[in-house]
C-alpha positions in Angstrom: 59.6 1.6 -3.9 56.9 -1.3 -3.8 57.5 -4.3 -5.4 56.4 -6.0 -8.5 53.2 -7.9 -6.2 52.8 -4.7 -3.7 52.4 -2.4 -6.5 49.9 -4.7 -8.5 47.5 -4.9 -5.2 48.2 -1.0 -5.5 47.0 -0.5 -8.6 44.2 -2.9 -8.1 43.4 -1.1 -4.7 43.4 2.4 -6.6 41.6 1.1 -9.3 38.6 0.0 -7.8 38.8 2.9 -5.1 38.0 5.4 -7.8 35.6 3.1 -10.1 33.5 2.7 -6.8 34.0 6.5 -5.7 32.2 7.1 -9.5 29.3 5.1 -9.1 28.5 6.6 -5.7 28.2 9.8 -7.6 26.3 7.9 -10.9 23.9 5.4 -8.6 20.3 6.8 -8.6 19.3 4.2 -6.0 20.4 5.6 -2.3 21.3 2.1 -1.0 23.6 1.1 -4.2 25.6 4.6 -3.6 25.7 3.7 0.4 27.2 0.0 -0.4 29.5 1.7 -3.2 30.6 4.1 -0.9 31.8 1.1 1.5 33.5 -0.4 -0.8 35.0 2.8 -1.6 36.5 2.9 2.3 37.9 -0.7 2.5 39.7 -0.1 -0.5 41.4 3.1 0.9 41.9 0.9 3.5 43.9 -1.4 1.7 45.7 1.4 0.2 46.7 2.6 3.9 47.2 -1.1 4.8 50.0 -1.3 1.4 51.7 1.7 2.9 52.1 0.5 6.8 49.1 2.9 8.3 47.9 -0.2 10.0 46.1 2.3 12.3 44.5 4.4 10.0 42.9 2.0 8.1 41.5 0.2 11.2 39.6 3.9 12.0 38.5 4.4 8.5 36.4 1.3 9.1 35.4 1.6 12.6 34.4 5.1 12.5 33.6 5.9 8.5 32.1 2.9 7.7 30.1 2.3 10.9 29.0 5.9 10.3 28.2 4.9 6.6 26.1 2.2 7.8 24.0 4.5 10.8 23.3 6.9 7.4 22.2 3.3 5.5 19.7 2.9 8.1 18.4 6.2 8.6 17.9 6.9 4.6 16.0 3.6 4.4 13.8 4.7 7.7 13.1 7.8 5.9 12.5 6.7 2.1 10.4 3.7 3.3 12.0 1.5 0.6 10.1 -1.8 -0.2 12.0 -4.3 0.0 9.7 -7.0 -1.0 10.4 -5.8 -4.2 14.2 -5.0 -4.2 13.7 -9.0 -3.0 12.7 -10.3 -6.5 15.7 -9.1 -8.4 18.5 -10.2 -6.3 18.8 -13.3 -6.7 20.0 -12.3 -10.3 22.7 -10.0 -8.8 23.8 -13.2 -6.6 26.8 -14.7 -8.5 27.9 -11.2 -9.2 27.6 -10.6 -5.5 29.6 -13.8 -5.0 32.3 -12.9 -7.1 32.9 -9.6 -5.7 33.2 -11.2 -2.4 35.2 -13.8 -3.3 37.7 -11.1 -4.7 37.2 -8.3 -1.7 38.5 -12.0 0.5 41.2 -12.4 -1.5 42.8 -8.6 -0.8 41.9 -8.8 2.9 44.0 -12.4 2.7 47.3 -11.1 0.6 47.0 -7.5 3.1 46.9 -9.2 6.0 48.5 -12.6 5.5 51.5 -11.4 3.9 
């Protein structure tokens, strides 16, 4: 059984896994369903991390989300997405940005650290 921490980061792990997994499936935009689809990995990651795959999750980010990020590129070769304009709304996705960060930092330091 986990304990009382290891099954909150769990549950937290779990939670975001499958609200990510939906909005790769509900994002119109290409790129938002790429970078949703990332976060979808590292937090299966953390799940294999929680449940001493060590290995596993280490290849689920070398191989699926280096893939992930070849397929990034080669959508946005072929769309021919501006990005001067995707440039003038982000600075108002910035502190949301930020906070996501911070708390995608803070799992990586309790599954690693502890």
């Amino acid at each position: 059984m986990l304990s009382g921490l290891e099954a909150a980061f769990f549950y937290l792990f779990a939670f975001v896994a499958v609200a990510s997994a939906f909005m790769v499936i509900s994002s119109r935009n290409p790129v938002h369903s790429v970078l949703f689809l990332i976060l979808t990995f590292f937090n299966a990651a953390g799940l294999f991390m929680l449940t001493g795959a060590e290995f596993l999750a280490m290849i689920l980010l070398v191989v699926y989300v280096g893939a992930v990020m070849v397929l990034f590129l080669f959508v946005v070769m072929m769309l021919d997405v501006d990005f001067a304009e995707m440039k003038e709304g982000a600075l108002q996705y910035a502190p949301i940005g930020a906070m996501v960060g911070l708390i995608l930092a803070a799992e990586l330091i309790v599954v690693l650290g502890g």
